[in-house]
N, C-alpha and C positions, 0 to 999 in steps of 0.2 A: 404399312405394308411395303416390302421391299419392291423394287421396279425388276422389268425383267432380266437387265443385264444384270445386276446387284445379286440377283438371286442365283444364277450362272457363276457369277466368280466365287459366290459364299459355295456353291457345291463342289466349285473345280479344289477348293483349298482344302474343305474335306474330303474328298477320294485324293489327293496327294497325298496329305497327312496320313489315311489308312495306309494308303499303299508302303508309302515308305516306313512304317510302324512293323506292318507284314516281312517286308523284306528285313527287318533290323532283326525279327525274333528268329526269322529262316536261318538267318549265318548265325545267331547266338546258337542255336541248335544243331548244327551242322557238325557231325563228327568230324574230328581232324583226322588231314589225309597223309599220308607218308608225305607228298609233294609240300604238304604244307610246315611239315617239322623242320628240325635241325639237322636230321641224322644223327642226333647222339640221346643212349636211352640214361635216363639217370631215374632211379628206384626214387617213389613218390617218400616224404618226409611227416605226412600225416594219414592217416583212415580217410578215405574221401567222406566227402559228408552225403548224410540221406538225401532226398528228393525235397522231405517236408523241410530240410536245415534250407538247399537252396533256394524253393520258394518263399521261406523264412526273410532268405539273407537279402532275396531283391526285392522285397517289399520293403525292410524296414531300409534297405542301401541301395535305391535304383539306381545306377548308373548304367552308361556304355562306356566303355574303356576299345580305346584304338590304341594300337603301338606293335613297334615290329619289335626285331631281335635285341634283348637286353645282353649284360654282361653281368653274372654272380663272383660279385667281388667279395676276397677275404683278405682285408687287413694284417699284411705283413710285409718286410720292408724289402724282401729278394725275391725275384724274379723263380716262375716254376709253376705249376698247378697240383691244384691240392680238392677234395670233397666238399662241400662245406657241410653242417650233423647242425643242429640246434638241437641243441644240449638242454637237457629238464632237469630239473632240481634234482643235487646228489651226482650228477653226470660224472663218472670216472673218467678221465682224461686217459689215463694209462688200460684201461681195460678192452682190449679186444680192437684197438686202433693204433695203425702203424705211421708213427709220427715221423714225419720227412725232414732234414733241415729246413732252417727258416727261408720261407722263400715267398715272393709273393704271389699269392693265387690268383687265377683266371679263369675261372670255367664255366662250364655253358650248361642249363640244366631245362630239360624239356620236361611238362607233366609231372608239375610239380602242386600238389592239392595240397590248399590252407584251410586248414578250423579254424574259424574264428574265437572259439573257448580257447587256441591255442596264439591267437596273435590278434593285441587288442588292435581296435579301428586305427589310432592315428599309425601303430606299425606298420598297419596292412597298407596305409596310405602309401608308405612310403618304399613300401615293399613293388609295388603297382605303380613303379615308372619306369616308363620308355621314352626312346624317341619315335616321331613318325613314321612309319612306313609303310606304302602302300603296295607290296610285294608279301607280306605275314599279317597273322592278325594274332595278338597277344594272346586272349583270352577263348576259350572255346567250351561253353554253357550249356548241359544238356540237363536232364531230368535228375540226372541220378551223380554226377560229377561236378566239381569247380575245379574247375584246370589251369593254372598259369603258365606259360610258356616262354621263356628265358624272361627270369623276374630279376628284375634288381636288387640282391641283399645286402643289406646294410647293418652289420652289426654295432646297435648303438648303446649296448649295454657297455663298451668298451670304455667307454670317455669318462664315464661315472666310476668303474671302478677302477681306471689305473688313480682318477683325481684321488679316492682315498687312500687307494696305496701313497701315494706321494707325501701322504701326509704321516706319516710311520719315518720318510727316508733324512738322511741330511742334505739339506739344500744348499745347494751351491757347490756340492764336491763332485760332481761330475764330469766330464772330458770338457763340455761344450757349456758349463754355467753361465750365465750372463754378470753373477757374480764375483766368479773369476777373471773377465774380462778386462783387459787381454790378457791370459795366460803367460807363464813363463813358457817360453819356446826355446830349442835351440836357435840362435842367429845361422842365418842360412853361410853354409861351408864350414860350420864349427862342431866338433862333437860326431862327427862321420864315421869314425873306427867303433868308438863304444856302441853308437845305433847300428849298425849292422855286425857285429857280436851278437845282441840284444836280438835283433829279428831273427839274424839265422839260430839261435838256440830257440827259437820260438816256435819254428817252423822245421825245425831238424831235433828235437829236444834230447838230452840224457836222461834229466832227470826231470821232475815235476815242477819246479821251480826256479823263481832266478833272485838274489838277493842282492841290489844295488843301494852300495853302503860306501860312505865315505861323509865329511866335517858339513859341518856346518858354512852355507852360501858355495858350495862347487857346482851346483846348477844340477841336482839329482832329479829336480822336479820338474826343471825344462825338458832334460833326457826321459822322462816319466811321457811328459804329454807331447813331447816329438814322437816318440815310437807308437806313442797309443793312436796319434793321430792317421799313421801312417799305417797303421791296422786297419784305421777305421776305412782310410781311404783304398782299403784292398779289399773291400767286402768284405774284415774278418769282422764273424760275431764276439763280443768283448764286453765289459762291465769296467768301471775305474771308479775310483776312489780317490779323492786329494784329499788326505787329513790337513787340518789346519787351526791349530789352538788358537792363535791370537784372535784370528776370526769365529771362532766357536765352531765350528764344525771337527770338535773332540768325541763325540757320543758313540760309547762302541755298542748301544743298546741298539741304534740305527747302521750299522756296520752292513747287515744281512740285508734286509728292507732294501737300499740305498742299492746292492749289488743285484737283488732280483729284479727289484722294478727295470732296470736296465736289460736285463735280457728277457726277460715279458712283453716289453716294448717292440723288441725284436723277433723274440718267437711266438709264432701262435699256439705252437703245441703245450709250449712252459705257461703262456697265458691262462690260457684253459685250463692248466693243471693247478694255479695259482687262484685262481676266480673259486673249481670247486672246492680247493682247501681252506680257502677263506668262509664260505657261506657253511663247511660242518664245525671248521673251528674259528669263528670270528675273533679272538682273542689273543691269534698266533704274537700279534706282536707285541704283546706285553708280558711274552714268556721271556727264558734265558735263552743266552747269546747260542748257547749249545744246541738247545731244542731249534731254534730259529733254524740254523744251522743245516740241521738234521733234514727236518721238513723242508726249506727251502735250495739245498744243494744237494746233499745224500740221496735224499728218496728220490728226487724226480729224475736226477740224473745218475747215479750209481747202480741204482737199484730199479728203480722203472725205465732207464732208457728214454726218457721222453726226445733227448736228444740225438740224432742217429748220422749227424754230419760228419765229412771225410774230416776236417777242420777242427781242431781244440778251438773252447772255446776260453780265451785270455781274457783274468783277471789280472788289472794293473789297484794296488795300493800303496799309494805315495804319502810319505810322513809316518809311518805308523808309530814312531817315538812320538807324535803330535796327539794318537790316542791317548781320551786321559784314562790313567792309571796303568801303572806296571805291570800287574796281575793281570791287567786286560788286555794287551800287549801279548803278555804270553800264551792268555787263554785261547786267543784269536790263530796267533802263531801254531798253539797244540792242534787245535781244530784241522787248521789246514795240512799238517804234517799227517794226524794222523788219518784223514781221508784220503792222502795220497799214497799209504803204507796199505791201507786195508780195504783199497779199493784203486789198481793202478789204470785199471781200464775208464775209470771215469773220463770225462770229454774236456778234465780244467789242463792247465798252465798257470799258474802261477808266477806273475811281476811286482815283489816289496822291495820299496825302497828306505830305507832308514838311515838315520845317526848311527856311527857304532856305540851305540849307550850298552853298557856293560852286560846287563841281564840278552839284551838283543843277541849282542856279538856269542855268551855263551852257549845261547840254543842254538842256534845255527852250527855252532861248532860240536855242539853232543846230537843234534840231529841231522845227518846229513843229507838232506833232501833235497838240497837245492845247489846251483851250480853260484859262489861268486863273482860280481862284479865289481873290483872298487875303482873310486872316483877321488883322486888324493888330491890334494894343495898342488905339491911342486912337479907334479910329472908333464914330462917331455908336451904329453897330445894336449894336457890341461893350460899349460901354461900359449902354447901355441894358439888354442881355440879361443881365448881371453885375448889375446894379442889380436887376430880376425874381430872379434868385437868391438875392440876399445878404437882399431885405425876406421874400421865402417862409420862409425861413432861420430869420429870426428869428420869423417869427410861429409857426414849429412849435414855438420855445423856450421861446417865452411861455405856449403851449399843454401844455406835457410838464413845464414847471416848477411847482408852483404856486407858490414864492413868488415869482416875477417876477410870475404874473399875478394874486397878490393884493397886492402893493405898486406898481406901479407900471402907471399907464393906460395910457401909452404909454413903450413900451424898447425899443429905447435913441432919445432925445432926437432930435428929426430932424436936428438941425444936427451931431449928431456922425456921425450916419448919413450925411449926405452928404460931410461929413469924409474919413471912409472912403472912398465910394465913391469920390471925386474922387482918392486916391490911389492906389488901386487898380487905377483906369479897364478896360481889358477882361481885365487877365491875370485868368483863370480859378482856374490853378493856387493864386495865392495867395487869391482868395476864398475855393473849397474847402479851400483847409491850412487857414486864418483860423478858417471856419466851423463844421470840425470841431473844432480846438481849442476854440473858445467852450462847444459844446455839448458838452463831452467829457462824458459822465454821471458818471465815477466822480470829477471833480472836482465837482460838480454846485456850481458858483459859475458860473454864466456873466457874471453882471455885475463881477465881476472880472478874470474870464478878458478879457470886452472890453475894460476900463477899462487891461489889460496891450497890448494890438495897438494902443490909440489912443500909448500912453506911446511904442512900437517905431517908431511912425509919426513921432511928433514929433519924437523923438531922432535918426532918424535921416537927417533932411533934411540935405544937403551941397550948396553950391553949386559944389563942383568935377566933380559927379554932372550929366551930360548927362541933358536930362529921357527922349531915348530909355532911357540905361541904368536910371532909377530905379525903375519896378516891377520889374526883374529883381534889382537890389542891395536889393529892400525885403524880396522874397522869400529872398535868402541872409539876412539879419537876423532874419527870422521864424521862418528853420530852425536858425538859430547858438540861439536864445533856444528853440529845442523840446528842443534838445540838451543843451542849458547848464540843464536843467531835472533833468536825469540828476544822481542823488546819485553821489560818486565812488566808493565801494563798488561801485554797480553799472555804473560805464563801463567797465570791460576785459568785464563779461561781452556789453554793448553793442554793443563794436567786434568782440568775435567771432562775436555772433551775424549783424552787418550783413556783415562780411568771407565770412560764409557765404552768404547770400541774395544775394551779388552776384554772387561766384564762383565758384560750387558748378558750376554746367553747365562753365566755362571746365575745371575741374579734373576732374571726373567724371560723365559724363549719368546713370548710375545715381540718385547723391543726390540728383538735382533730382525735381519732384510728388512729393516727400514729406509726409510729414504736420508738423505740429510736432510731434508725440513723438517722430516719427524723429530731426527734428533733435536734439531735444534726448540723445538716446540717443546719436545721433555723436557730439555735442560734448562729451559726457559730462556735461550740468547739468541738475541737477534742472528739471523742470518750474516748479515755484514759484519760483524764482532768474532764471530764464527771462522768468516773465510780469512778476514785480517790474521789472524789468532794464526793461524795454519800456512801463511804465505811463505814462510819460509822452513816449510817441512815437507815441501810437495817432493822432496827427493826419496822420502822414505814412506812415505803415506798417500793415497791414491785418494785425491780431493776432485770430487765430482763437477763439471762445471756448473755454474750457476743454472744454466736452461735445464740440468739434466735435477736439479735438489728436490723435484719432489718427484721421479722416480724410484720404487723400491728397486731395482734391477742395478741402481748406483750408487750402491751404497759406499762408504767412507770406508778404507781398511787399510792397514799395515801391509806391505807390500814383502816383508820375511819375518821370517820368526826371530831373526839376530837379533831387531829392532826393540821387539817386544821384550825377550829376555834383557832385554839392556837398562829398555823402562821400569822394570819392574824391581832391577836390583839399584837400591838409590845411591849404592856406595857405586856404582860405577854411570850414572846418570847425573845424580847430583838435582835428581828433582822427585816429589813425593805425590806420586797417583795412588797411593793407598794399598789395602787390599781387596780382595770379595767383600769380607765383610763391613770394610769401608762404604764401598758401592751401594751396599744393601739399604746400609742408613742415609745414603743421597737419593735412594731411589723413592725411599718413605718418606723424605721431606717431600721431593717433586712432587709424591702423590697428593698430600696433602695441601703444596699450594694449588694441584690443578682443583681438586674434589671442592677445595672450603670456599670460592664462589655461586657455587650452581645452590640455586635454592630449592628447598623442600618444600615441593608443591603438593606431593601424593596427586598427583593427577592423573589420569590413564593416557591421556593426550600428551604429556610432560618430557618434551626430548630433553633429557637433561645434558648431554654433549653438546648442542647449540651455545650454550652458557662459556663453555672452555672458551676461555683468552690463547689465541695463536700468536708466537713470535715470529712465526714465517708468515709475508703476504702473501698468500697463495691470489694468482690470476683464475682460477677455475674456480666456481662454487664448491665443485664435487671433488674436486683434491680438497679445499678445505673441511667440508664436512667430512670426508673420508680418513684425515687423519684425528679431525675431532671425537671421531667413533674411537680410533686406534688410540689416542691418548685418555678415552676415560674407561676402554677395556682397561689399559695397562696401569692407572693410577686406584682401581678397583681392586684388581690381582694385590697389588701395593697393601693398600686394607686390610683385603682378608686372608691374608698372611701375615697378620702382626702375630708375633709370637709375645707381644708386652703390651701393656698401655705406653703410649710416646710421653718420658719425661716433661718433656716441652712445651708439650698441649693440655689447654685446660679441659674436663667434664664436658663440656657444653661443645667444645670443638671437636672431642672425638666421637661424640653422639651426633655430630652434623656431620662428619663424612662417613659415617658410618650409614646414616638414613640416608646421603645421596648418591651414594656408591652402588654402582651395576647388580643386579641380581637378573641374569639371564637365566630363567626354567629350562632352558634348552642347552644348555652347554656347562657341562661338568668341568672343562678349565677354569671357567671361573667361578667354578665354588669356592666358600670358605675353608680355611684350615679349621684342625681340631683347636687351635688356642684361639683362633676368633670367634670358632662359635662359644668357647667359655665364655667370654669375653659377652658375648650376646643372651646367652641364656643360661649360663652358671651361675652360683650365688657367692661366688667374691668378690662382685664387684654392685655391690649392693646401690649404692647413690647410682653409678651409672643406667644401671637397670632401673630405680625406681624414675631417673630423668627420660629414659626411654618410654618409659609407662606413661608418664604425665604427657607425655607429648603424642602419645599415641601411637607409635612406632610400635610397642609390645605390648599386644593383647593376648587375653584368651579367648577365643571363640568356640562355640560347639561344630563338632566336627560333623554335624547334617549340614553344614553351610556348604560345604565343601564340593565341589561342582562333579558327582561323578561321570558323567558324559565326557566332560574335559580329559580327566582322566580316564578315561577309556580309550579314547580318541588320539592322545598324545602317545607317537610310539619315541618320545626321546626324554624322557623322564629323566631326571636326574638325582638319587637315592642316597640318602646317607646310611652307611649298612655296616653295622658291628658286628665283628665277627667273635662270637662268646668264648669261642677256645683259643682266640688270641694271649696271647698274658697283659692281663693290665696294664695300663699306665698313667701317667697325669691323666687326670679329669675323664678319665675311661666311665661311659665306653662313648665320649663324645671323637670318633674320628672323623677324619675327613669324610665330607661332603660329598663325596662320590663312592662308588662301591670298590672292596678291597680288590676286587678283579674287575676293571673297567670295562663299563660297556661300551661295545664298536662303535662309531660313527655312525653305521648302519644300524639303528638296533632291532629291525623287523627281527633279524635274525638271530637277535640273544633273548635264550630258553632265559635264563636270570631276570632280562628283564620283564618277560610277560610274568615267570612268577612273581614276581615282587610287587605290578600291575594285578595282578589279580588277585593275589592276596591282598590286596589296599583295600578293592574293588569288595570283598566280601565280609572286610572286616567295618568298614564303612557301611552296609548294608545292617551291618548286626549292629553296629554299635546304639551306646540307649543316648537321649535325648543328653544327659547329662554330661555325657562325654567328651572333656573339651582338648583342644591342642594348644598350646603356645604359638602364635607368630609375630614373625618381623617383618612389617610391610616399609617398603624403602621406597626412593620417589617417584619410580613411575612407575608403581602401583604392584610392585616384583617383591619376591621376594621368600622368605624361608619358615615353613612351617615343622616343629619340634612336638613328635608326639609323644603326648604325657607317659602313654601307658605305650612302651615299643610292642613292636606287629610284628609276630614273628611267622616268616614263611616254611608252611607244612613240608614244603617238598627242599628245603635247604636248612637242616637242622644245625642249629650253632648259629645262624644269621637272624637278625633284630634288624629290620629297617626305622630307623629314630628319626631322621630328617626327611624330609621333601620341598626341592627348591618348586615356588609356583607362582601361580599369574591370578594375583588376587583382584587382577578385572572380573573374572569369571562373578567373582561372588558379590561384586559390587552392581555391575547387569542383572544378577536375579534379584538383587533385595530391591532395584530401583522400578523392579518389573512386578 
């Protein structure tokens, strides 16, 4: 029995308890008072819900929520307010909504009712913050309403779909990459007259466009990301493009992709309008440049207006002779001519830069749409702005050395100074090689290093040298003597590592924005073999430092195009990096030496990457394993894309990197090609297959093994799909491994793919006991199933689904069950 005082405080703590319970449900029911609002009415965004939803919703979600005044933010990068809509599936962006330039929004929204059918739990979590305040109370709960009152919204759909746009664009050609770092710039005081030309036609315009053309190293592409910069820095909205072949970012398939995702970023209206065109046509990007085009610049801005700002909006594209192919060059070039002939009200500007390469110089000259700018060798502002460079140049050497600037008053000599410059005259390219050579630190002789460019100069005056060609033929001499500088011990490791940074993307887009360790772990060389190999090339080639080699963001690259065209012609180098198809055949040896130690365990547990031998120590576990992942994707890809059996390897060896090579069920880059899978399940290669069979790698199983729940379950399948009205070819109709119209990253939203899923699903349900498939199970337990009798889906006539990459755990789990 409790005592009397014991019984007194057990009663005081319940009448508390009520009372304060009483008092919580009074204010939850308590209608809002004008006193209590914002004074501002914003139209609710859902059906409030019934009486029975919100007894529903506090039973199964009791909380109390306190919080005062929020802030309804919308993501965009300029200043201004805007509505915010939560947009439902199909949402037209352009329909019956008056899109404001980009600006960033601010506004305040009172009475505003959430369905929970319409915003799952963890949203609404996050929907339902505040800070404290004890002057409002957030929320106000009666019988028949749920009411938020200025709720914090956070649109987080945004992060996921700009990431798989990104993955459509070229990476590293944009204003601020980290791959281009540091950018070519103008040097400050250099190049003044052309960038203010450039801006005031930008902002005063004639015509639709500007065309900045002039040779090769005049500095087009510093004046490119000086002006673009200084757009940026004025609040203009803008898009850029750096082509750049040596580095791979050539692809004019990602030209459009690369230019929108940039202004999505920045507008919310073109965001939205880009979100719903993606979710009705998931496949935009693996149409033509044209359609791209069309849908991505045409319709939302010529035609829908989405954009409605005082301000054009500048497109800058830098290199476009860097795009590969001619045709695509001009098709690019057609495109933008004719949207600015048959649509002048559009909101672009147009900034290309280019070579005068011959086909270039023609269109611009039969179409004249654009105003030009040229950029020459010997002119007055070119030659002067090179001279501002080359004396900054030195006075930082004079400055960073001290025994230049405790032996001599003045260096180097002016009359040699002008020496130089007079030969030099405005090519850029070879100032900057020149300049960096001089000052290269780890020679730290610069008065030698110069006393060597002046000897290069003298030497190599010809009077059979037309004075046009002579800065371009002084620059091969400068490069021949950067190269000739390489002890011969380390030139073959030289040529393989140049033969890699040139055509790495031509051979596989995987290896490309790697780090140096990765490289060096491809290639199989040590790191320190690597940076020796390269120490006397740092004037022409951008060598990572050591702390930085296993960042992707740092990667290894040629620093101009002159350098690369120079490498690549041997009669003017004098050294042999091959071609692509060169490349191709070191990229298939690599693969097979990383693949031929991982053993064939079939294990479902089996990380076969742990196995891979790294040349680089990585200090992190997780940089190690993370490029051990990235070397047996890439030595995988290698495999199954043999278009042959490898002369060199015996039966036994291409059957072992064949069973321990990657089959990821989930990602269709790494499927096989049409001649690997002959290779796997065709009958000309008769011994391989039966060594396959003896080892258990290819069987037949009945197709009731087959896990359909997995398959039901899995929305990223990946389908090998003939298309019957294609025209035959080799070993037809074995094509590649994925469907002739790929599917999205996302693929909740590709129609293809649920038919293709559901036809599996039904044909799998009919099939009789006897019914078997072909499979290749490889080592961790992955792998590719070939059906005997192809499934042809009812709702896509002319297509045969023949493959399916899959995860033969499944079926290993039920028989062990």
């Amino acid at each position: 029995m409790f005592s009397r005082i014991e019984t007194v405080i057990l009663c005081f703590v319940v009448w508390a308890w009520l009372r304060r319970t009483n008092h919580t449900e009074n204010r939850l029911n308590a209608p809002i008072t004008q006193e209590q609002s914002t004074g501002h009415e914003t139209p609710s965004l859902h059906p409030k819900s019934s009486s029975s939803e919100i007894t529903k919703n506090r039973k199964s979600r009791s909380r109390n929520f306190k919080s005062s005044k929020a802030t309804l933010h919308n993501s965009s990068p300029r200043g201004g307010a805007q509505p915010s809509t939560l947009a439902a599936p199909g949402y037209n962006p352009l329909a019956n909504h008056d899109i404001s330039p980009p600006m960033s929004a601010t506004a305040t929204a009172t009475n505003v009712s959430v369905d929970d059918t319409v915003l799952g739990l963890s949203q609404r979590e996050r929907i339902l913050q505040g800070s404290a305040n004890q002057d409002h109370e957030m929320f106000q709960v009666d019988a028949h309403d749920f009411i938020i009152n200025n709720p914090v919204m956070i649109d987080t759909t945004n992060d996921d779909f700009l990431k798989e746009f990104a993955l459509h664009t070229l990476r590293g050609a944009e204003l601020d990459s980290s791959a281009r770092d540091p950018p070519p710039r103008c040097h400050p005081g250099t190049r003044l007259k052309i960038i203010e030309r450039m801006r005031a036609r930008l902002h005063d315009p004639i015509k639709r466009a500007q065309w900045l053309v002039g040779p090769a190293g005049v500095g087009k592409s510093a004046i490119m990301q000086t002006v673009a910069e200084l757009e940026q820095q004025a609040s203009s909205l803008l898009a850029t493009l750096f082509f750049s072949a040596p580095n791979g970012r050539n692809d004019p398939s990602r030209v459009m992709a690369t230019l929108a995702s940039q202004i999505a970023r920045q507008h919310e209206g073109y965001r939205r309008y880009i979100r719903a065109k993606i979710r009705v046509d998931p496949h935009l990007w693996d149409k033509s440049i044209k359609t791209q085009f069309n849908d991505l610049i045409v319709e939302p801005f010529a035609v829908g207006q989405v954009y409605r700002g005082k301000t054009a909006i500048f497109i800058f594209i830098d290199g476009l002779d860097e795009c590969k192919g001619q045709q695509e060059q001009l098709h690019l070039l057609d495109l933008i001519f004719t949207s600015t002939i048959k649509y002048p009200e559009a909101p672009f500007l147009w900034v290309i830069a280019s070579r005068p390469e011959l086909h270039i110089k023609n269109f611009f000259e039969t179409h004249p749409f654009s105003d030009q700018l040229e950029v020459s060798i010997d002119s007055a502002e070119a030659c002067q702005d090179v001279e501002r460079f080359v004396r900054s140049e030195f006075q930082q050497i004079r400055q960073q050395n001290p025994l230049v600037k405790s032996l001599y008053k003045e260096w180097p000599p002016e009359y040699l100074l002008l020496q130089f410059l007079s030969t030099i005259l405005g090519l850029f390219a070879y100032a900057e090689t020149a300049m960096r050579y001089i000052a290269d630190m780890t020679a730290s002789d610069p008065i030698s290093r110069f006393k060597t460019i002046m000897d290069l100069i003298n030497n190599a005056s010809s009077p059979q040298t037309s004075d046009e060609a002579q800065p371009t033929a002084r620059l091969d001499t400068l490069y021949h003597y950067i190269l000739s500088q390489t002890s011969p011990k380390h030139l073959p490791h030289v040529e393989e590592i140049l033969a890699f940074v040139i055509f790495a993307r031509d051979v596989q887009f995987s290896l490309t924005e790697k780090s140096f360790g990765f490289m060096c772990d491809w290639l199989g060389m040590p790191p320190h073999v690597a940076y020796a190999a390269l120490s006397q090339l740092h004037s022409t080639i951008y060598v990572p430092h050591p702390r930085d080699a296993t960042r992707d963001d740092k990667q290894i690259r040629i620093y101009h195009k002159s350098f690369s065209e120079f490498l690549l012609d041997k009669r003017r180098s004098g050294i042999a990096i091959g071609s692509s198809s060169d490349e191709h055949h070191r990229s298939r040896s690599r693969a097979v030496r990383i693949l031929r130690d991982i053993p064939y365990l079939r294990s479902p547990g089996h990380q076969a990457h742990k196995n891979i031998a790294l040349s680089c120590l990585y200090q992190i576990g997780f940089a190690a394993d993370y490029s051990q992942r990235g070397l047996y994707f890439s030595a995988s890809w290698e495999v199954h894309h043999m278009s042959s059996l490898p002369a060199n390897l015996s039966l036994p060896e291409i059957a072992h990197i064949l069973k321990v090579s990657q089959f990821d069920p989930r990602d269709d880059y790494g499927a096989m090609s049409e001649q690997s899978l002959r290779l796997l399940f065709g009958s000309n290669n008769a011994k391989l297959t039966k060594l396959l069979r003896d080892e258990g790698a290819l069987q037949d199983i009945p197709l009731g093994l087959l896990d359909r729940e997995y398959i039901r379950q899995n929305d990223k399948l990946v389908f090998g799909i003939a298309d019957t009205k294609r025209t035959p070819g080799p070993g037809y109709p074995d094509f590649k491994l994925r469907p002739d119209f790929r599917v999205s990253v996302n693929t909740t939203f590709s129609e293809f793919h649920s038919t293709f899923r559901e036809k599996l699903l039904s044909h799998l349900e009919c099939a009789s006991s006897r019914e078997l498939a072909r499979v290749f199970i490889g080592t961790e337990f992955t792998g590719i199933i070939k059906f005997i009798n192809p499934i042809i889906p009812d709702a896509l006539p002319g297509s045969q689904i023949h493959y399916l990459m899959y995860d033969f755990k499944t079926i290993r789990q039920r028989l062990e069950k």
